[in-house]
N, C-alpha and C positions, 0 to 999 in steps of 0.2 A: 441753878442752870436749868433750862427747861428742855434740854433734850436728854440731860441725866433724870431729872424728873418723871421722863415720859416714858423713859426706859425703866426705870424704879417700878412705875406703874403697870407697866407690860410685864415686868417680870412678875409682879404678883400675882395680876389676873390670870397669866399664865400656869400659876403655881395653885392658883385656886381649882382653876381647870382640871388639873391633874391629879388636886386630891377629890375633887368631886366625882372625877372618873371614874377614879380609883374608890371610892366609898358606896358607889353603885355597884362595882363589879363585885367588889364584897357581900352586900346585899341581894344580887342575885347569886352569889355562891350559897349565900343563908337558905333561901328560898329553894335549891337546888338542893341543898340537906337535908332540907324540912321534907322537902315532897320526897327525898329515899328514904328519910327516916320512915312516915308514913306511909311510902309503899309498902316497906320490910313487914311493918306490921297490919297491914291486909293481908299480906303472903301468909304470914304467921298464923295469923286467924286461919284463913281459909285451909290452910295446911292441917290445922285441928282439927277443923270440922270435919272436914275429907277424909281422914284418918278415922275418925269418931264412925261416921258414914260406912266405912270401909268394916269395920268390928263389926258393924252392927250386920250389916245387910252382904251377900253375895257381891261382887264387883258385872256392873253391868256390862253388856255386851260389846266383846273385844278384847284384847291387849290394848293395856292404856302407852301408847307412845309417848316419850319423852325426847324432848330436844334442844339441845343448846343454844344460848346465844353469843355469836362469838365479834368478834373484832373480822371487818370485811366477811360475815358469814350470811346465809339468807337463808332467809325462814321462811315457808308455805303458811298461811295463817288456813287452819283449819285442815293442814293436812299432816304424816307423818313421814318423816326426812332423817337421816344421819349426816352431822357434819363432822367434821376433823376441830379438835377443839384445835385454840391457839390463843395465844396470850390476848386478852384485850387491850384495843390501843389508848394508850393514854390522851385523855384531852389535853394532857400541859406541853405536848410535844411539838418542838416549834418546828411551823411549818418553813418546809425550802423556798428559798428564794429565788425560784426559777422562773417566775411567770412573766417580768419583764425590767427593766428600771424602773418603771413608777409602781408597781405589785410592789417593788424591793423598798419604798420609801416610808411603810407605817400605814397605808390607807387599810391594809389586811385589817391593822391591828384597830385601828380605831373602829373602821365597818361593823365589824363580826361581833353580833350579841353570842352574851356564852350559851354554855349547850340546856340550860334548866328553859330556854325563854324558845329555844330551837324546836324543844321536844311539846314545849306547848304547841307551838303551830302546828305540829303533828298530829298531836289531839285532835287540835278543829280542823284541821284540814281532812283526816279520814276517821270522819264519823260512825264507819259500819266497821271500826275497827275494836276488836277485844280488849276491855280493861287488864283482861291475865297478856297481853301480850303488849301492851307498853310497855318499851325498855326503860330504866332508867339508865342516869349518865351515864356509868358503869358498869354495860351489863355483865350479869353474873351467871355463870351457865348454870343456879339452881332456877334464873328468873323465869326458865320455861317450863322446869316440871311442872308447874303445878297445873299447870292441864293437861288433865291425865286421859280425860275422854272426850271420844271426838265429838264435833257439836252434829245434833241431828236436825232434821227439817223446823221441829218443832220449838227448839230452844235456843234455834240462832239469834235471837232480836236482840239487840244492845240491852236493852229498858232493864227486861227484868235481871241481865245480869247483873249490871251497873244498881238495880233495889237489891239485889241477895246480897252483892258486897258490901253495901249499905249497915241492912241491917247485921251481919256478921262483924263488923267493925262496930259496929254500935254495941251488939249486947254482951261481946266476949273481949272488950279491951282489957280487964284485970287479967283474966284468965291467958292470955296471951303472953302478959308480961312472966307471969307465976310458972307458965309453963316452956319458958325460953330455952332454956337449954338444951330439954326432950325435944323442942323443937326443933333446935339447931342441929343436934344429932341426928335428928329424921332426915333433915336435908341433905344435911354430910353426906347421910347413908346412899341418898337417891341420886345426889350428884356422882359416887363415886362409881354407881350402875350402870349410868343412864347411857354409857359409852355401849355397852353390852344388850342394853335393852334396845337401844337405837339401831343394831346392828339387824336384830329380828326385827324390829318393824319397820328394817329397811325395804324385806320382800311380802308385805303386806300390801293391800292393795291401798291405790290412792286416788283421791280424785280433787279436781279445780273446780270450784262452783262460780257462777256468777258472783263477785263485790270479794271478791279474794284479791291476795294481794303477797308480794314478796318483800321481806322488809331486809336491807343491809346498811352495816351500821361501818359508819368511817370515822376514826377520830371518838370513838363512842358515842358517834351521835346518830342515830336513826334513819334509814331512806326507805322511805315507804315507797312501793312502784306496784301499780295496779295492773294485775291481769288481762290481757284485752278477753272479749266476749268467744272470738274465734278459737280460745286453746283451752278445749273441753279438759285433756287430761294435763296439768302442768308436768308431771315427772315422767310423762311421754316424749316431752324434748330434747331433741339430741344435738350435743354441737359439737363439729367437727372440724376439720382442715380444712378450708377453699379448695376448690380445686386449682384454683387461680394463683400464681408468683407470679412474682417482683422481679425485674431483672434489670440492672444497672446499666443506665443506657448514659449518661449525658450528668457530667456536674456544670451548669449553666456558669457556674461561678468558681473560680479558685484560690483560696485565703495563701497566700503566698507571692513569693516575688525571685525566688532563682527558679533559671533555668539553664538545661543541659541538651545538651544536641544529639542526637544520632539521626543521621542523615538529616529527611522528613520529618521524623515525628519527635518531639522534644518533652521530656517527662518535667513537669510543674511542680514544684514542694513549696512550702509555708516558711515563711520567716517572722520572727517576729516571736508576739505570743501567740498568735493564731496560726496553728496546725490543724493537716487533714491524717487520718490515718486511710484513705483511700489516693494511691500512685495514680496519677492520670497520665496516658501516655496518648497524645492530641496530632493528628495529621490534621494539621493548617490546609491544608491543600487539600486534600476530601472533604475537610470538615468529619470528622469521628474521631469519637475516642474509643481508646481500649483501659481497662482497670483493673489493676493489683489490690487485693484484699486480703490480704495474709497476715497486715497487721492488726493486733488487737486493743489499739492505741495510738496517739499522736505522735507522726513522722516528726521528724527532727530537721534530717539532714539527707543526703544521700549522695554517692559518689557512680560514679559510669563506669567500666573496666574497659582498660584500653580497647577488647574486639568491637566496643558498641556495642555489645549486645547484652552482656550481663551485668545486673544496677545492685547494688548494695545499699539497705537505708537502713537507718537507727532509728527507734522508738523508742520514749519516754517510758517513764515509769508509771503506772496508773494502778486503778481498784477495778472490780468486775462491782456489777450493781448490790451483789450481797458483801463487797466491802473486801471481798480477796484481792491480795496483791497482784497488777501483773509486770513480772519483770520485767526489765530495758533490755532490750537484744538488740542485734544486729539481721533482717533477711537479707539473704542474697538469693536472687530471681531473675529467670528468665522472661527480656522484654518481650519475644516473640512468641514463648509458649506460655506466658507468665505464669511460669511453675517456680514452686522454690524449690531450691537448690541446695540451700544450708539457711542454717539459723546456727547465732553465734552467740554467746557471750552469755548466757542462761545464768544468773546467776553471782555473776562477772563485774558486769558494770551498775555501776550506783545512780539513782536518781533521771540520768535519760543516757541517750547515746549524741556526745554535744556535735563532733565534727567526725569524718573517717577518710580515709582514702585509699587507692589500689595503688598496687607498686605498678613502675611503666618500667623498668629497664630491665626485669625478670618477667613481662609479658601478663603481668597480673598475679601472679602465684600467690602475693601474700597483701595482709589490708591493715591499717594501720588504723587505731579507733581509739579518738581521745571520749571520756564521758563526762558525767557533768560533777562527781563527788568535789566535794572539796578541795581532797589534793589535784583533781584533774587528772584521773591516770591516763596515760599513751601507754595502749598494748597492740602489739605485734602477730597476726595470727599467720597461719596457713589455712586457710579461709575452707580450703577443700578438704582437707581433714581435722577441721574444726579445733584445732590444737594452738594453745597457747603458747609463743618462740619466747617471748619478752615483754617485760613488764615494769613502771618506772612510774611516779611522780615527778607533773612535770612543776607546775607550780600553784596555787590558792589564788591567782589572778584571775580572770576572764581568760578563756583562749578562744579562738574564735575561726582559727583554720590548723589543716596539719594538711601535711603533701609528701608526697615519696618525690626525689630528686628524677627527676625524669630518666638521665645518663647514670647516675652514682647512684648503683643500688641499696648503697647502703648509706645515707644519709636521707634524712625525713626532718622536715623544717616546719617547727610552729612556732604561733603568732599571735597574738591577743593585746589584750590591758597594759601599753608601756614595756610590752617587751617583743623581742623576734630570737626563739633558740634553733638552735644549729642538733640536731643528734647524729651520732655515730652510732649503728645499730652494726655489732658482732656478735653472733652468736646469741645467745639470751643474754647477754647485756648492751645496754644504750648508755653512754655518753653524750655530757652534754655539755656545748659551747654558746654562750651567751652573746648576742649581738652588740654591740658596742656600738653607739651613735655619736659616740667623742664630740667633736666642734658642732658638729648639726643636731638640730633643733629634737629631745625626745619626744613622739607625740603620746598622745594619751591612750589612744589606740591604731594600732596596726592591724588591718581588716582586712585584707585579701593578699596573696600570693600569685605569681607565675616564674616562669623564666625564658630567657632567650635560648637562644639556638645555641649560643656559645656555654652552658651552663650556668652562666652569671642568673641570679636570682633578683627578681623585681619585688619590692612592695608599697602596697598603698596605702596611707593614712589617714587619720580623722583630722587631719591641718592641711589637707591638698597637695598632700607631696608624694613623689614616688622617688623610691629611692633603690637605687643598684648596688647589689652586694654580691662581689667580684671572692673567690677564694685566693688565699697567697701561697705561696712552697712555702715560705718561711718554717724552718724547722722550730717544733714546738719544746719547750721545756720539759723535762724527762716527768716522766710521773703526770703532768697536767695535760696530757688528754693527747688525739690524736694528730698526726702533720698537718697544716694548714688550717689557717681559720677562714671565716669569710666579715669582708671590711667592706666599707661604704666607698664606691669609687665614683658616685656621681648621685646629683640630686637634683628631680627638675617639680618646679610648682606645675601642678597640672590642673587642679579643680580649685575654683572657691568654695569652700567647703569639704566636706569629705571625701575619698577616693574609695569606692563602696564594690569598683569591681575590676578586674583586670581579666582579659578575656584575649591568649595568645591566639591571633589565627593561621588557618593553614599555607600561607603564602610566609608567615614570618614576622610581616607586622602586628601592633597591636590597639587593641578597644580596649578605653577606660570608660567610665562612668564615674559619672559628678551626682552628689546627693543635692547642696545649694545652688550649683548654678544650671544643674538638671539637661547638663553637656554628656554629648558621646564626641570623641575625640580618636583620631584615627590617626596612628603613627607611625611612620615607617622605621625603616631596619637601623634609623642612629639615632631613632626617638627624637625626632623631631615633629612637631605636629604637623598633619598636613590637610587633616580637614576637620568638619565639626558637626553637628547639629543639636539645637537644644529640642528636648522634648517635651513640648505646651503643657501651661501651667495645670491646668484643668485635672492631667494623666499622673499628678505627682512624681517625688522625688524617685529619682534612679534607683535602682538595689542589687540589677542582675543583667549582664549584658552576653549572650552565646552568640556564635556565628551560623550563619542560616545557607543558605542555599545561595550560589553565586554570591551579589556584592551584596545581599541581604543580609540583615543584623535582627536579633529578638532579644526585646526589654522586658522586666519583671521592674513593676515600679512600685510605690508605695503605699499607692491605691488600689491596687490587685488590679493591675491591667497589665495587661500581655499585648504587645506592640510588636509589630513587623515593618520594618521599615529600611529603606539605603537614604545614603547621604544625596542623592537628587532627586526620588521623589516623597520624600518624608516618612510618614507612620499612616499605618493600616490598624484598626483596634483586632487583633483575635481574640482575646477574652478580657471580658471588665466581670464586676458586679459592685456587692458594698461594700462597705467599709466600715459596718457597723451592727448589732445585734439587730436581727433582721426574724420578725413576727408576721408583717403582713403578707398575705398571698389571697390572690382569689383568679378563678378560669374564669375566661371569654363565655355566654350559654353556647355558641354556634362555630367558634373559629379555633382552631388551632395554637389560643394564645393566651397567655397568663400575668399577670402584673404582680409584681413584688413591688412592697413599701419597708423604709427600715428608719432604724434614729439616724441613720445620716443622711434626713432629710430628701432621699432619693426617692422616685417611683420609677421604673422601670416594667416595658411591657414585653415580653419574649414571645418570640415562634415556637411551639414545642417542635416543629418538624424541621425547620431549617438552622434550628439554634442558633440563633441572631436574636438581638438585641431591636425589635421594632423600633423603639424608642426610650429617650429617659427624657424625665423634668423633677428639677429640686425645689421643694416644697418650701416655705416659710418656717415648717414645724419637722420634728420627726412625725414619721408615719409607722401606723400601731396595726390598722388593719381596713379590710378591702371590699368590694363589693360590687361587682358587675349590674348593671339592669338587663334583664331579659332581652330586652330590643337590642343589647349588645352597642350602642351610641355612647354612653357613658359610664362611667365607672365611679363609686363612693368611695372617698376617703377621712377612715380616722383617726384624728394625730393625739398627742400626751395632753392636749391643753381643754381639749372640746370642743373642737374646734374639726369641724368635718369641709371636706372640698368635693367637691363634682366636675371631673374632668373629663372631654372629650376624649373618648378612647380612639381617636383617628387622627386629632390632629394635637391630642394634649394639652388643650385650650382649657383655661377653665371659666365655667361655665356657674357655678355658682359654691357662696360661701356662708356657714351656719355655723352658728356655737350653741353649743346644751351644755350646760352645767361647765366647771372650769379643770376637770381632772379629767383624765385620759377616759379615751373609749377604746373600748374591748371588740365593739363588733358592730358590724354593720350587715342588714341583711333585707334586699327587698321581697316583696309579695312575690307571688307566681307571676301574677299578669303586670309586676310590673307598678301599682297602681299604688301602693303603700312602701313606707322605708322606715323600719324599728333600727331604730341605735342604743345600742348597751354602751352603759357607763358607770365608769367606777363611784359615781357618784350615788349608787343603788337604782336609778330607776332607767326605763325604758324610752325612750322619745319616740313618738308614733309622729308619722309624716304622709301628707296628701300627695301624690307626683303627678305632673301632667305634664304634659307637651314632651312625649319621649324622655322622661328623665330627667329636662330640664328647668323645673317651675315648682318647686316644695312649699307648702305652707302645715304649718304646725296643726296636727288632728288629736293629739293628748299625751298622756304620760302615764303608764306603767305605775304605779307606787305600790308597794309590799316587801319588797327584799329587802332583807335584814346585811346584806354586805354587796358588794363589785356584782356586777352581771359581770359572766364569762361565755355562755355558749346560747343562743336562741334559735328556735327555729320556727316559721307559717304554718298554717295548715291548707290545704288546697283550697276554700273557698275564704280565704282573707280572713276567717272569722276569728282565730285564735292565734297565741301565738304557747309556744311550750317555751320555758326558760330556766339556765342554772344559773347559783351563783355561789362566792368563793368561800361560802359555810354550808355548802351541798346541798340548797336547797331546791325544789322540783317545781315549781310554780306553772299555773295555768292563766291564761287572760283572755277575758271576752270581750275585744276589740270593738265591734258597732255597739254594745253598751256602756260605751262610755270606757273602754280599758280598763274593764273591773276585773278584780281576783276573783278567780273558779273557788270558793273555799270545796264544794265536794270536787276533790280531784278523781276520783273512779267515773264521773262522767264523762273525763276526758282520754280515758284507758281506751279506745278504739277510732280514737281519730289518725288518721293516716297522714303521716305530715311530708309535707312536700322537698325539704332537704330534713338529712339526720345529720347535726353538728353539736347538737347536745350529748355530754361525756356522763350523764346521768338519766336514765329511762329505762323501762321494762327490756326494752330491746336490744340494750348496748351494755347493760351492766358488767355482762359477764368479759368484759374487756380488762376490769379489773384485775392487777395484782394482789394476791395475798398478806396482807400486814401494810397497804397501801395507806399512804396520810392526805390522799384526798391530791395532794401536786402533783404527782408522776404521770399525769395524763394530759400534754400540753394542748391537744386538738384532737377530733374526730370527726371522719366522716365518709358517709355513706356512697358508695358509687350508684352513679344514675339507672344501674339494671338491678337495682335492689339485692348483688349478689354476694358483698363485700362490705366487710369496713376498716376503713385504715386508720392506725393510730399512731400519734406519734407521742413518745415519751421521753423521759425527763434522763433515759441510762443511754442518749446515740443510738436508741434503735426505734425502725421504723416496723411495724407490727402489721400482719392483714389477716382477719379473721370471719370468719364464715358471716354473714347478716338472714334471720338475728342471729343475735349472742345471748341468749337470756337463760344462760348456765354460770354459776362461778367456776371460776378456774377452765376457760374455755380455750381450747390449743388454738395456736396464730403460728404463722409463717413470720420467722423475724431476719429482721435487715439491720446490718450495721456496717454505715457507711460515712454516718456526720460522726467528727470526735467530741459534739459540742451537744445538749438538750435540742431537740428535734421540736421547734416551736409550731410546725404548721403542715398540714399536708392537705392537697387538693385533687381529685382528680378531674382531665380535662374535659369535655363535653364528650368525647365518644365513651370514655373509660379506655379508651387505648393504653392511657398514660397516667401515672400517680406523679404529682410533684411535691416533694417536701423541702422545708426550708431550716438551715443549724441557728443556731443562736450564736454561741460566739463565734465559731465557726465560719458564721456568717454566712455557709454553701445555700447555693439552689441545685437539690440534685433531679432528675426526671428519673422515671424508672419506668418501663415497659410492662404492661401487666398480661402475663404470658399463661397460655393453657398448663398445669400440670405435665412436665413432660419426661421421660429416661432421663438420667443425666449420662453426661459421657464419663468414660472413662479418664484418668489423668492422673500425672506423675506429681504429686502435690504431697508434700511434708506435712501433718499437720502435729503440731507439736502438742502433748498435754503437759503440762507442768515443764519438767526436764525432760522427757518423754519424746522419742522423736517419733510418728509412726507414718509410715510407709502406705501409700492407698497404690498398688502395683495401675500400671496402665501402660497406655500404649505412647510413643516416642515424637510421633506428629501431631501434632495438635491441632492440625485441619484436617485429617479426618474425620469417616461420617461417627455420629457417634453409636457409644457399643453402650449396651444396660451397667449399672453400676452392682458391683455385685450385692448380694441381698442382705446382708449382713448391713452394710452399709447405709441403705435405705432404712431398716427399722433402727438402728441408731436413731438418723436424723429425724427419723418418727417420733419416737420415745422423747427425746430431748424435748420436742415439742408440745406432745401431749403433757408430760408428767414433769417435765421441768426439774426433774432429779439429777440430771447429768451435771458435770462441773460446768460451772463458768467458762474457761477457759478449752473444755472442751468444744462446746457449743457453741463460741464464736469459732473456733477454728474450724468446724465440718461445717458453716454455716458460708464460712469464704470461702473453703474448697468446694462447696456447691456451685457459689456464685461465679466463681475462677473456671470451674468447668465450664458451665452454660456460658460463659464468656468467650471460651475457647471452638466449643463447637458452632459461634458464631460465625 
């Protein structure tokens, strides 16, 4: 058979593939041994000699400093420095898979030569660089002592060091070997010092010469970043806190689909797998929002308390970024002053907080919270004194609602996977009576609850039916539970398809929601239907239907849109966005406006000031990432396949269509003027492009070649000549565009070009944005704001970072933001700097954030819990008041946290949202 033939065939070739891959990768491991084997013993040598040297003759002028080389540590080449040692990182440690779907597909793995081929380019790339200061793969923190004195005017030249090494390798090989062990003890010795020695010749003097350079090592592999000309003294640099924050103005976008009313303004949460751990609480009618940040984790679920004013939500169970657990609890918060008021269940509930509810016929006193553990527990609290009444498994099915009886304070009814129970709550114990479906049909799932006025209990299932469950006197058999049960006294098909929401309103009638036939359905007081509307296909399936203002209704659909609308003049959109892991973003140069691209093939162009949705168009492909022209007429886009569009940013016409290579691109980015467009691609290289007629006329000018894996981040330099570029084995590459797109091999000639955007997460001037023990993913985007005074980061832990520019310190303190519950793929700011926008990944949010002067915060009644720990920040009771200084204690907390990064986890998000909840407040 010739297509089993073909496939025989293919599977061979395939198999040859992969051992030839595989027998390369081998051979450069060999190669990579050889060249430490033969490091070790130049070390060795030279180590001898030195010693020998040392016996013989006085030590010349100076303390010889000694410095390590560590995993994410940097080195002054030619200068004397102390670091904090720390494990080195392993190169076998695989990297996360957070950069996109097609990152997550094997191109990493195929791209990336190993680190022996890496640290060659290093060689040739910085030629004025010291033989004693090549790392190998694994550096060792003896691999710096052996420069023990500093170099002076006279003996800086490579040449002759590179001959002494020479011939000391040449004439002392026996002797080296014969003498290994003394050897090895001498290093012992000097390593086990050099901690101590490092410390005195921390306040020795120091200085930056021209052709120096800082080396830091990610994954054990080397980043050499050259000095610019202007910073005479390098350990003169100081970096510090912005004066600038971030303040939470607007999520453009919201991953979820219930909503809850109070009056005006209706709070948004997440269904699905996609959750926010930021409460949005949206006046439709102003247009504003207000936001709850107390959690430190994805929302779940949350419930209203009868006054309207006080919200209770439940949060998942999750990790802090060092891997600490953070428990499932329960807040309860003020929508008005949004303070919290309690936190519940520390400790309590297992894995998340699945549904909850407040009691109505005791006025709210007490809240009922199923979680998501296997047996499902239903616990009963007194929410205000935080005390557990009752506690009960309910069953290892799905449940999916629980409710306090509106009238009968003591009966709470859940509902899930093929069942609906009845409980009897006395005292600390609950009783429970099973729903019985006898003649009528059981569904698979029973998904929402309400009831009528007469107490009789409604519900809605995954077969279109809703069904009336009536209580009986019928007195119950002694011993099996309490008087009356509740029976099925009527059954009406109401959806084709699922019945996903029941929504009583205040006249008495009621709103369902249809998931398949994507019907709202309005019924009067003997449940009969009496009107209808479906809601267009485009807005997807139903999820969530509240009552709004007069005869107005608001839908939560399946595509994250938020609808407003009555049965005669239809639907008004109040919030959309995607519906899908969402990377691209790029600002307007001149307007108020931003374009998001995501895999669900959307573009979308937003107002940051009117937050409105300009427009959208859905692409052929997913969209990966974005790029304005100068002239502000069109916009580039890059989708997964190679394949880039140029759209009319006015009328979203497109305008012109190109393909480079057949794997995803990472970035798009034009010239100053406009004149030039480089595309990065996973495919290793660069696409250089001619633009004319405004933006709309490309003809192909060259290609980039030298990166050894994916371009991820590039940036211009002001006269078109150069371009800077990363890529996803850290490499730092230079190119000189009008010669043809050739590689800069000396890169120290490109250490003082001033480039015109900074979106590269690797350079002299951004390094220090780095985390400590970092594997090179954690940093999904970067970039500079247009007054040169800022740089915002977004990373891989939900938080958004903004740190002083430059940053050319490690370990340099940021102002952090944690508002997406997903890796934070992109952040932009808009053409004034007024506003930072960042984009979640699965999360899917577009959040805007206001970038605000340093200011007092106010005072405010906010809980911040550490652990089990509840602690009290005293303040004042109105929350629109002016604001008052926060007491001082408080302030260098939040100081410290950020400088030194020593506080808990769980502490630091928490003063982090009591910050943001204030400035919220004294809004």
């Amino acid at each position: 058979d010739d297509s089993i033939s073909a496939a025989s065939t293919s599977d061979v070739q395939d198999r040859l593939s992969a051992l030839e891959l595989r027998v390369q990768q081998q051979e450069d491991e060999i190669t990579v041994l050889k060249a430490a084997l033969a490091d070790v013993l130049r070390r060795l040598a030279i180590s001898e000699d030195h010693v020998a040297s040392v016996r013989k003759s006085a030590p010349s002028k100076g303390q010889p400093s000694l410095r390590e080389a560590i995993s994410m540590s940097c080195i002054t080449n030619g200068s004397t420095g102390s670091r904090k040692t720390s494990h080195s990182s392993s190169v076998s440690v695989a990297r996360k898979e957070t950069l996109s779907s097609a990152a997550k597909s094997g191109t990493e793995k195929k791209k990336e030569k190993p680190p022996g081929q890496k640290e060659k380019k290093e060689e040739s790339h910085s030629n004025d660089q010291s033989p004693q200061t090549q790392a190998s793969p694994s550096p060792q923190p003896s691999s710096q002592t052996l420069q023990t004195h500093r170099q002076t005017q006279e003996s800086k030249s490579s040449a002759p060091a590179k001959s002494t090494e020479k011939s000391l390798t040449a004439e002392k090989p026996h002797g080296a070997w014969e003498s290994s062990d003394d050897s090895r003890n001498k290093l012992l010795r000097v390593a086990s010092t050099s901690k101590l020695i490092s410390k005195v010749a921390k306040n020795a003097d120091k200085y930056v010469s021209k052709g120096e350079y800082i080396k830091m090592f990610m994954r054990g592999r080397p980043i050499t970043m050259f000095i610019p000309s202007d910073v005479e003294n390098y350990d003169d640099i100081r970096t510090e806190l912005p004066p600038e924050k971030l303040k939470l103005e607007w999520v453009a976008r919201i991953a979820g689909a219930a909503i809850l009313c109070t009056a005006s303004v209706f709070q948004l949460q997440s269904e699905g797998v996609n959750f926010l751990k930021t409460m949005v609480l949206f006046n439709y009618e102003e247009r504003t929002q207000r936001h709850y940040l107390g959690h430190t984790d994805c929302v779940k679920c949350l419930a209203v308390h009868p006054d309207k004013i006080r919200i209770a939500t439940g949060q998942l169970a999750g990790v802090d970024k060092d891997g600490r657990p953070l428990q499932p609890h329960v807040r309860v918060w003020d929508s008005v002053s949004l303070v919290t008021l309690q936190v519940i269940g520390l400790g309590t509930f297992e894995r998340g907080v699945g549904c909850l509810d407040f009691s109505k016929a005791d006025s709210g006193t007490h809240l009922c919270v199923i979680d998501d553990s296997n047996e499902h527990m239903l616990t009963v609290w007194d929410w205000q004194r935080k005390s557990k009444i009752a506690e009960i498994k309910t069953t290892n099915e799905v449940v999916l609602a629980v409710e306090f009886h509106p009238t009968d304070a003591n009966t709470i009814i859940t509902c899930g996977k093929s069942h609906i129970f009845f409980w009897t709550w006395s005292g600390n114990s609950l009783s429970r009576k099973q729903g019985i479906f006898g003649k009528y049909e059981k569904p698979k799932f029973v998904q929402c609850l309400a009831f009528l006025g007469n107490g009789d209990v409604l519900t809605g299932d995954s077969g279109g039916i809703i069904l009336i469950w009536g209580k009986t006197t019928v007195e119950s058999t002694a011993g099996k539970g309490p008087k009356g049960v509740y029976q099925i006294s009527r059954q009406i098909k109401a959806h084709d398809g699922s019945v996903f929401t029941l929504c009583q309103m205040r006249n008495g009638m009621l709103l369902t929601g249809g998931g398949k036939d994507r019907k709202i359905i309005l019924w009067d007081h003997d449940l009969n239907p009496e009107r209808e509307i479906e809601v267009p296909d485009q807005y997807g399936t139903i999820r969530a239907v509240a009552e709004g203002k007069a005869d107005q209704f608001l839908v939560g659909t399946s595509r994250n849109f938020v609808l407003r609308g009555t049965f005669n003049d239809g639907f008004l959109v109040e919030v959309q966005g995607h519906t899908d892991e969402l990377w691209g973003l790029a600002s307007h140069p001149f307007k108020d406006l931003f374009l998001t691209c995501a895999q669900d093939r959307q573009v979308c162009m937003w107002n940051s000031v009117d937050h409105t949705l300009e427009w959208t168009r859905l692409l052929d492909e997913p969209g990966h990432c974005a790029d304005f022209h100068p002239s502000g007429a069109v916009v580039a886009i890059g989708t997964h396949s190679g394949r880039w569009f140029v759209l009319d940013a006015e009328t979203r016409d497109l305008v012109s269509i190109h393909t480079d290579g057949n794997e995803q691109l990472s970035v798009m980015r034009y010239s100053v003027d406009g004149t030039l467009l480089a595309v990065g691609s996973h495919d290793n290289f660069i696409y250089l492009y001619v633009v004319t007629e405004n933006g709309r006329k490309y003809s192909r000018y060259g290609k980039c070649t030298g990166h050894s894996s994916y371009i991820t981040h590039l940036d211009w330099s002001p006269d078109n000549k150069y371009i800077m570029s990363n890529s996803g084995d850290y490499e730092i590459l230079y190119w000189d565009i009008p010669s043809g797109c050739k590689l800069i091999r000396n890169r120290s000639d490109c250490k003082d070009i001033d480039w015109t955007t900074y979106t590269c997460v690797l350079g002299f001037q951004v390094f220090g944005v780095w985390p400590e023990g970092s594997d090179g993913t954690d940093i999904n985007a970067l970039v500079r704001s247009h007054n040169r005074k800022v740089i915002a980061v977004a990373d891989d832990f939900c938080k958004v970072h903004l740190f002083q520019y430059p940053c050319s310190k490690p370990k340099a303190p940021s102002h952090k933001y944690s508002a997406h519950s997903s890796h934070v793929t992109n952040v932009s700011f808009t053409h004034s700097d007024g506003h930072l926008i960042s984009t979640g990944g699965k999360d899917m949010s577009i959040i805007q954030w206001k970038l605000v002067e340093k200011v007092t915060l106010p005072q405010n009644d906010i809980v911040v819990d550490i652990g089990a720990t509840k602690v009290p920040i005293p303040a004042s009771e109105n929350a629109v008041q002016s604001p008052a200084p926060l007491p001082q204690p408080f302030n260098e907390m939040n100081q410290n946290e950020s400088v030194t990064g020593s506080s808990p986890a769980s502490l630091e998000s928490n003063l982090e949202q009591s910050a943001e909840a204030s400035e919220e407040q004294s809004e």
